[in-house]
N, C-alpha and C positions, 0 to 999 in steps of 0.2 A: 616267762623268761624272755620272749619278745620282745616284752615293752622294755622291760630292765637292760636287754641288749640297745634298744634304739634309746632310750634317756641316754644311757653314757657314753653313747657316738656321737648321740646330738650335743651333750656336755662336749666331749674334744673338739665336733666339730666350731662350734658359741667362740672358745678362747681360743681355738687358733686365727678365724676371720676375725677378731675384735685386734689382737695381735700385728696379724697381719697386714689390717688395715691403720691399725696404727702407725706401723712403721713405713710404710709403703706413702705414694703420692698419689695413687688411682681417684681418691676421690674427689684429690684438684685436678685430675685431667678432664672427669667426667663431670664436673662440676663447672667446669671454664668454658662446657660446650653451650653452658644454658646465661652466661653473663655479659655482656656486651660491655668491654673494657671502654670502649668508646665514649658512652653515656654513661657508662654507670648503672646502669639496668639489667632484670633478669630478664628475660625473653617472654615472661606471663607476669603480667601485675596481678598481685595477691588479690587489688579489691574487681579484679574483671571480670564480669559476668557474661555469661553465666556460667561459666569454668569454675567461681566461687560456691555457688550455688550445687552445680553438679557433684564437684570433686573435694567442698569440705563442709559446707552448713549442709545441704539437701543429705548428701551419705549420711550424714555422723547422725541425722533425724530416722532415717532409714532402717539404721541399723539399730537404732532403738526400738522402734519399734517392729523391727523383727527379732531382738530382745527378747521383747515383751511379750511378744507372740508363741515364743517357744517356749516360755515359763506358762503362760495360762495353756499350752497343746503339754507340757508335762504333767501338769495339774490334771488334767483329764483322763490323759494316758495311765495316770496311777491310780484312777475309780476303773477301771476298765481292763479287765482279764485279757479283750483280744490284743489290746496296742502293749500287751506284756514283755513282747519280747525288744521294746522299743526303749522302753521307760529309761534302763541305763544310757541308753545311747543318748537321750533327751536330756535328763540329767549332767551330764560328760558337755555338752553344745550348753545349757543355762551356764554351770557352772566357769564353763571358758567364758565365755559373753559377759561373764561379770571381772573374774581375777586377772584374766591378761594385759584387759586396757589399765583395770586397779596396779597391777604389778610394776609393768612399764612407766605407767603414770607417774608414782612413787618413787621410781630408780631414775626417773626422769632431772625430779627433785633436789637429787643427791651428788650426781654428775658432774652439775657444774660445767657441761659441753657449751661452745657456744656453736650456733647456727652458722652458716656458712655467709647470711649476709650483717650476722656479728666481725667477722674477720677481715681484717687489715687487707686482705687480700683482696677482699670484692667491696672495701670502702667501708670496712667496719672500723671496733677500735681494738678489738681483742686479736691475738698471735694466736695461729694454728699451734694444736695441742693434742697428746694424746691423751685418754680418759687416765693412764695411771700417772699422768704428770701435773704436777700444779705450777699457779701463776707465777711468776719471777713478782717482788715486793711492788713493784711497780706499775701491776695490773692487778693484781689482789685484791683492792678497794673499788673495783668496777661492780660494776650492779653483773648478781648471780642471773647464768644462762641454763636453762633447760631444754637442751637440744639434742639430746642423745640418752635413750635411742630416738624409735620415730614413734610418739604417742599418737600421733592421728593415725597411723597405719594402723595402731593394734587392735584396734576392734575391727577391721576387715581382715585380719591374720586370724584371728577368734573363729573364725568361721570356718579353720582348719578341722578345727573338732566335730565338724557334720561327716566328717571319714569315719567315726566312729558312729555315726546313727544308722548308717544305713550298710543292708548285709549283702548286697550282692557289690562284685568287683566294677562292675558298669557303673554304676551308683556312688559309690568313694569315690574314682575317678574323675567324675565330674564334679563332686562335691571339694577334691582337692581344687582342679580348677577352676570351678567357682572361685572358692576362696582366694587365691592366688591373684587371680583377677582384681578384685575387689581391694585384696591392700596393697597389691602393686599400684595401682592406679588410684588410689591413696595418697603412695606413697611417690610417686613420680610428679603429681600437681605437690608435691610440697619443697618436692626436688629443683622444678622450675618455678618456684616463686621464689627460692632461695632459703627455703626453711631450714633445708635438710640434706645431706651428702647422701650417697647411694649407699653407704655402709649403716648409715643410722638405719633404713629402712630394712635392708638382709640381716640386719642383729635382729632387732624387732623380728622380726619372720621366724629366725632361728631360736629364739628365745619365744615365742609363742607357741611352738612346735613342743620345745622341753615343756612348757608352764601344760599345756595338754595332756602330754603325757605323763606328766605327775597326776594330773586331774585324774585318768585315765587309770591310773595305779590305786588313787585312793578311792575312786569308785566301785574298784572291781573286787578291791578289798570287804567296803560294806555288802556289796553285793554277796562274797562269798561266806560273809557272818552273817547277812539274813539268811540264807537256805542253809546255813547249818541251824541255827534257831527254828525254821518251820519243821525239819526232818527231826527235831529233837519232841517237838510238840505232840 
């Protein structure tokens, strides 16, 4: 009942910021802090190192293989009686690590957003847009943008779901923080290179959070049809 309470809060909460930020300008305020009208420029060149290296190649390697890591540590944990009470929790962490980035990725595709150093406004060619609006005939034929939400964020938001591996309140705590950490800071080197508006990255968030706790739903589902199949044996 829990989780089916936080999925459809998280649901209102998704469409009223996707909304709100629609209709609203907060993310050309927050966004005009990081562009220097002057030059023409965002305040971090995308190809600057080591900011590139730390904040999108070195992560995005990182988190792969800490991926990886937790698919061969679940692999184990399910030969293994004592790491039992762990397995779904492990489970819930592979499964996000895989469908959030897939999700996102894919709705990415679909959108049609453009980036913020797409836009007329920071020297692009395309007009600021909201996702349920399409292009006047006139921009139409512009090459498709894939900027909304934040894909580089969602595999550090994936890492939401380590709240769900571990059982003490000490423990989730830090594991939300962790994570928050990790696709904030994601998502803010993509913010000042010009990738990405601050709302691309809190959808992403908010939307990795719901895609969890679906995961989350339907694990605890199989979970509850295995122990009824053992108690039947």
């Amino acid at each position: 009942m829990y989780i089916d309470k936080q999925r459809r809060t998280t649901v209102v909460v998704l469409a009223t910021v996707i909304v709100f930020f629609g209709l609203s300008d907060i993310d050309i305020y927050i966004q005009d802090q990081f562009y220097n009208f002057q030059t023409h420029k965002w305040i971090v060149d995308e190809s600057l190192q080591p900011w590139k290296f730390i904040f999108y190649d070195g992560i995005k390697r990182g988190l792969l293989i800490v991926g990886a890591i937790f698919i061969i540590v679940y692999i184990y944990a399910s030969l293994k009686d004592k790491f039992k009470s762990y397995q779904k929790g492990l489970l819930i962490v592979v499964l996000s690590s895989i469908l959030v980035p897939t999700v996102v990725g894919g709705l990415k595709k679909t959108t049609n957003m453009p980036c913020p150093h797409a836009e007329i406004r920071y020297s692009g060619e395309l007009p600021r847009t909201a996702v349920w609006e399409c292009y006047t005939p006139e921009y139409a034929n512009k090459k498709s943008k894939a900027c909304w939400p934040a894909g580089h964020a969602s595999a550090g938001f994936a890492l939401l779901s380590l709240y769900f591996l571990f059982h003490s309140r000490r423990n989730k705590i830090f594991a939300l923080g962790g994570a928050m950490i990790v696709g904030w800071s994601m998502g803010m080197y993509k913010m000042l290179v010009g990738d990405h508006f601050f709302s691309h990255t809190l959808i992403t968030m908010i939307l990795a959070w719901l895609l969890i706790l679906i995961i989350v739903k339907f694990v605890n589902k199989i979970s509850r049809y295995k122990q009824t199949e053992e108690s039947n044996v």
